[in-house]
N, C-alpha and C positions, 0 to 999 in steps of 0.2 A: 158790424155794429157801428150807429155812429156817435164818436166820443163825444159830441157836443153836447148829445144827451145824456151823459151821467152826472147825476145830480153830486154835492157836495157832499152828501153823507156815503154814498156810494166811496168816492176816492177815502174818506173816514176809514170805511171799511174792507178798504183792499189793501190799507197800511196797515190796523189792527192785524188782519192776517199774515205779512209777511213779516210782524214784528212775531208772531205765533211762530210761523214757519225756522224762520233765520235765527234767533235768538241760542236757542238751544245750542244749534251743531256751532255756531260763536262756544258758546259756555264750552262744550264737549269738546271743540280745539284746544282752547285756554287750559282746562285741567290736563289734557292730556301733555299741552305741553311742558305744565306745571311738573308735571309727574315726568317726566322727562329730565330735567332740570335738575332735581331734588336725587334723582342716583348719583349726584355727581358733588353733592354736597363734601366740603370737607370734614375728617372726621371732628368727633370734639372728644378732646383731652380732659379727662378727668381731673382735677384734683382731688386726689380724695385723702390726704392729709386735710385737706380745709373741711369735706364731709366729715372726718371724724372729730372735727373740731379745731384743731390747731389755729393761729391765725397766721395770716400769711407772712406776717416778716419772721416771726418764728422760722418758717419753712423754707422761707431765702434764706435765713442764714443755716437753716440743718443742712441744705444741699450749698453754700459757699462754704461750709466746714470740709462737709466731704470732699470737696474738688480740693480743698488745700491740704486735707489731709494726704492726700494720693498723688497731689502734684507738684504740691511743694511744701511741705513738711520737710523737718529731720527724716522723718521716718517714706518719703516721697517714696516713690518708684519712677519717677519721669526726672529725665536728668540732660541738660544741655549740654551741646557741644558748639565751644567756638560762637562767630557770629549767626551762625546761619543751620545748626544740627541740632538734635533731639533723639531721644530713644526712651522707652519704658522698659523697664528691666524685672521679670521675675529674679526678686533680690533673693530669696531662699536657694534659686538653681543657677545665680547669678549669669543667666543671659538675656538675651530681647530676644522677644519671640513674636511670628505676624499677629500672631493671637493679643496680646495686651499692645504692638505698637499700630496696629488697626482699629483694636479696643478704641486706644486714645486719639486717634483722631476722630473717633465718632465723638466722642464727648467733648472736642475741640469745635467741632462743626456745630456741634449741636447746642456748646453754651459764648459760639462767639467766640473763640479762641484762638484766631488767625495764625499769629505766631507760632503758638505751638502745635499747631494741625500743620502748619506747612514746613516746620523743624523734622517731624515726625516723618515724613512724606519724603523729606529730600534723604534722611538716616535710611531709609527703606529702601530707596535708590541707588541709594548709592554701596550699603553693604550686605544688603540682602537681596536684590531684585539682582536675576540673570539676564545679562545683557546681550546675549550669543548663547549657542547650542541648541541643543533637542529642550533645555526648559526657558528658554528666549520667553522675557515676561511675567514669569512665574520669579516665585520669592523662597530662599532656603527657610523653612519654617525656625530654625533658631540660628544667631551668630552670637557667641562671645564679647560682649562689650567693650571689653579693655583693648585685646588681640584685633579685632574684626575680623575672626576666623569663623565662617560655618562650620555650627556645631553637624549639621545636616544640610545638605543642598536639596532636598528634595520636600516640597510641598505639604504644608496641611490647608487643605479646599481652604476650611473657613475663615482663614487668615487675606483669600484673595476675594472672599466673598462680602466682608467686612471692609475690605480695602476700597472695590469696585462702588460699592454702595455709597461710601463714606465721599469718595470723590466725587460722582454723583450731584451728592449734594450738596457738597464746595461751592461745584460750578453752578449751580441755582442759586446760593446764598450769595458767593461771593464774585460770580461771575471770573470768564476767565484770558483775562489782562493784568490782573494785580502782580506778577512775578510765575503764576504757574498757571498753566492752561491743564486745569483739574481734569472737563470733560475727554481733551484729547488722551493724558494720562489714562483715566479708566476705559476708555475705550483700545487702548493698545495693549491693557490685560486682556480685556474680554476678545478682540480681537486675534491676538497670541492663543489665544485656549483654543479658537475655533479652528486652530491650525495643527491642533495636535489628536493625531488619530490613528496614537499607537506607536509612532516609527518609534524608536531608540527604548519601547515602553514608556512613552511619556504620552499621557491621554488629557482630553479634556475635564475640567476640574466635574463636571457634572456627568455622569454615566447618560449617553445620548439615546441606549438603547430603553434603560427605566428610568429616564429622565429625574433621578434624584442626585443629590452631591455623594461625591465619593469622598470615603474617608481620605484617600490620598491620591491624586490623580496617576499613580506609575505602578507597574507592576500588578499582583493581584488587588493589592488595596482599592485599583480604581471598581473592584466587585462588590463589595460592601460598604455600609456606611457610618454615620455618626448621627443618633436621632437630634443632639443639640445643633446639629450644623444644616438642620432644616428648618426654612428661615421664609417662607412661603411669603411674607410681608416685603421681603428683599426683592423677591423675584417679581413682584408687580413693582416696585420702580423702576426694576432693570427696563419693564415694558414700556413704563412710560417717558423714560428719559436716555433709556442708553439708545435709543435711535439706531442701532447698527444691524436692523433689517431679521433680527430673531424671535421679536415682540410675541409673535403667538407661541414659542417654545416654550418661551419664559413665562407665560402667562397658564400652560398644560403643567410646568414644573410646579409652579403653584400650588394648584389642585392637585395635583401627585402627595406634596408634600405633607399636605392636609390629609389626605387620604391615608399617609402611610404612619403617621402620626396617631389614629386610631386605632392603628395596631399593633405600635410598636409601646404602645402605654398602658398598662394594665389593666385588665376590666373594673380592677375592685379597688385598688390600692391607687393608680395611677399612676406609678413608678415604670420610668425604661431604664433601657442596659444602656453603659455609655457606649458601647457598638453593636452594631444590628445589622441582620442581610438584607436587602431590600425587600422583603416583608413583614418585615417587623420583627424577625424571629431573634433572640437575643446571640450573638456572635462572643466569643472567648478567642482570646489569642493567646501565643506562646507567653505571655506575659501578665497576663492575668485572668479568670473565669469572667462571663460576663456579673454585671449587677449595675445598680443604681449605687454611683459615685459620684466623682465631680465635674465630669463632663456634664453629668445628664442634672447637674445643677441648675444649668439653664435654659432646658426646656420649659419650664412653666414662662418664664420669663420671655422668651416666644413666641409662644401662643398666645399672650397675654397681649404683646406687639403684634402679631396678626389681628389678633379679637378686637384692636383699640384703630386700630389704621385701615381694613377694611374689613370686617364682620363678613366674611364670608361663610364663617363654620361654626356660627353662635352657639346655635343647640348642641352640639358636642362639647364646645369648649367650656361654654357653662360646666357643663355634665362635667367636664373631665374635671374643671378646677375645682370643685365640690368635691368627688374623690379623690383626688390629691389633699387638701388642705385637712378633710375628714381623718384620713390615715394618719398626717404629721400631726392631729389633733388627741389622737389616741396614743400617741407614746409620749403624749406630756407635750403641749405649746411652749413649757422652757427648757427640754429637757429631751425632744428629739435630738437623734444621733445623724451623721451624712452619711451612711452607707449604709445600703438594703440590698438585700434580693429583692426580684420581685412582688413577691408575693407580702413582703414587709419584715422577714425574721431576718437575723442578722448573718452577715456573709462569713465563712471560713476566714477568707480572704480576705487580708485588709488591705488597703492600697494607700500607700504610705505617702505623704507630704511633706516635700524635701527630704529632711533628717528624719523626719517624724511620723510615725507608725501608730497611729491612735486614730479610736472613735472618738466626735466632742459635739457638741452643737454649736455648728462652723455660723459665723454672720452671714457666709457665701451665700447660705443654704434659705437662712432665716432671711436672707434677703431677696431672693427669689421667690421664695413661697409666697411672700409679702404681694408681690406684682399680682398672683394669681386672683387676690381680693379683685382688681381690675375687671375680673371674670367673673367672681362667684356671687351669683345674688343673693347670698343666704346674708341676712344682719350679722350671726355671729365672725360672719367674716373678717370683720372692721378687726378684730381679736388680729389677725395677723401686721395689721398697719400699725396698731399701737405695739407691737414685739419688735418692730424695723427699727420706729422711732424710738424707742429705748435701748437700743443695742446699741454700743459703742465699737468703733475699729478701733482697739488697743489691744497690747497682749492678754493673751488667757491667764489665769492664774499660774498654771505652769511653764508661765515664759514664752509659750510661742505660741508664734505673729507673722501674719502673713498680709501684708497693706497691701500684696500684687492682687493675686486672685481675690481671695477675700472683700480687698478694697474697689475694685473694680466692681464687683457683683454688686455691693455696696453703693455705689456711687449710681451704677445704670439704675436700681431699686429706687434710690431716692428721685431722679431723673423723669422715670416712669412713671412712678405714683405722684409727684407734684405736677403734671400732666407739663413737663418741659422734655420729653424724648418724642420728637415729632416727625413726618414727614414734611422736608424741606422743600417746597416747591417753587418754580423758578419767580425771582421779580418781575412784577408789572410794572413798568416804565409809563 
């Protein structure tokens, strides 16, 4: 052909076509890449105090109350030592436990609390964390405050799982040169666990063969577990940030957790035992049958941190949080009690707190229930966020008060629902 001879409408026309032709698979790149993109989105934090209305300084200071109720009140449970120490102290059993001084540096990371996340950190160190032997890394789940005597040298997972996590996210917040190098910390638990495989009876804090946490890493405990100490939200930071070459374990634990969490929760009622086998079946120890007590307080609150940070198991958790919240709605929204069988009738068994051997309608409870609104789409939901916000942490009319447990469940509820208990992720420079 010779080009000389194509007229000027001709080239018109062969640009029309490749604007037909090109145009499209352009578009069909673009979206695809769009959509690529958009799984990666971070999540968005509810407030839903402000949905129900409240307005926002109102809700600054409900959650500034509660952090001074629990942190520094008369009535506190976190207590300094010296220039440079810290510890939280269940005051009713008067010791520290990994449970509340893990607790509290999540709540230190997560509201800015430098000092007292790294008081907390260096107390853990220095008289609960095993520095040599078969549990090198691991933390005695309670010491003695006054004495620094371990009440027990041996392990509760959730207290190293909270810890890991909480460092974690030190080291993205606060990077780490300020006085404690956070990530190397977390990584020489997690590190330390991976090196236990059995000798002395001292195993890794997560059962490697059903990949869920063990109630106790030593002995038979590392066979069964705790449903509140599956934390499925946890295990995808660990993926993304603890770098130490387990990412896709961590990320199969996950889904495990999720999984076992649907069975380990009632069809009807939505209530778990506070210990279970790793299928959900409800587990009884020498010490007490199983039921829904005050471990299993914090599973909704959980799932509700799963449901808000990555929505992986929406259609369940909806569901569940709708049967859950349904059940505490039938025995009275004021006037539910904290301990169930599963099935919702009330247990033989009651499982006493500290001195005290009573059913009540704990804030603990009413506070977690609270979080599950985060889940449940039903309007009457909202019913649970205004019982949160009306509750007070003070004593019962019959005198007892517990600002530990109580108060912590309390404070993470306000935290959660004011959509300020986040995934820390690292600065961009």
């Amino acid at each position: 052909m010779d080009i000389s001879k194509i007229h000027k409408q001709d080239y018109f026309r062969i640009f029309v076509l490749i604007l037909i032709l090109i145009v499209p698979v352009l578009a069909m790149s673009q979206n695809k890449n769009n959509t690529k993109k958009s799984e990666f989105k971070s999540p968005q934090y509810r407030n839903i105090f402000k949905e129900a209305g409240y307005i926002q300084v109102e809700i600054d200071k409900k959650l500034a109350k509660a952090y001074y109720d629990v942190f520094e009140s008369p009535n506190r449970v976190y207590f300094e030592e010296g220039d440079s120490l810290g510890y939280v102290s269940d005051v009713k059993n008067n010791d520290a436990r990994t449970e509340g001084m893990s607790y509290g540096m999540m709540v230190a990371v997560q509201l800015d609390k430098k000092d007292v996340f790294d008081r907390l950190w260096r107390w853990s160190v220095k008289y609960m964390q095993h520095q040599s032997g078969p549990r090198e890394g691991y933390f005695a789940w309670s010491v003695n405050p006054q004495t620094k005597k371990q009440n027990s040298q041996g392990s509760a997972s959730d207290g190293e799982l909270y810890y890991i996590t909480s460092l974690l996210f030190a080291s993205n917040k606060w990077g780490n040169n300020t006085g404690i190098d956070y990530y190397k910390e977390a990584r020489r638990i997690l590190d330390a666990m991976w090196k236990k495989d059995g000798t002395d009876n001292i195993y890794n804090l997560i059962n490697t063969e059903h990949k869920q946490i063990t109630f106790v890493p030593e002995g038979g405990s590392y066979n069964w577990t705790d449903p509140s100490y599956h934390l499925p939200a946890f295990y995808e930071v660990w993926a993304l940030y603890a770098k130490d070459g387990h990412e896709q374990f961590y990320k199969e634990c996950a889904d495990v957790s999720r999984d076992f969490l649907h069975k380990a929760c009632h069809p009807v009622t939505g209530l778990n035992a506070d210990y279970t086998e790793f299928n959900g079946e409800p587990h009884s120890t020498r010490w007490m049958p199983a039921a829904f007590r005050y471990d299993s307080w914090r599973v909704p609150m959980n799932i509700a941190m799963d449901y808000t940070w990555y929505g992986k198991d929406k259609k369940w958790q909806e569901d569940y949080a709708k049967r859950f919240q349904n059940f505490l709605r039938s025995k009275g929204l004021e006037t539910y009690e904290d301990q169930f069988n599963l099935d919702g009738s009330t247990p033989d068994f009651i499982l006493q707190a500290g001195p005290v051997k009573k059913l009540r309608h704990s804030i603990g409870l009413v506070s977690t229930a609270a979080t599950a609104s985060l889940v449940n789409k039903d309007k009457q939901s909202i019913d649970f966020v205004h019982a949160i916000w009306n509750a007070k942490l003070e004593p019962y009319e019959d005198g007892y008060f517990d600002p530990y447990y109580d108060g912590l469940m309390y404070l993470f509820s306000l935290m959660h629902l004011s959509g300020n208990y986040q995934i820390i992720e690292p600065k961009i420079n």
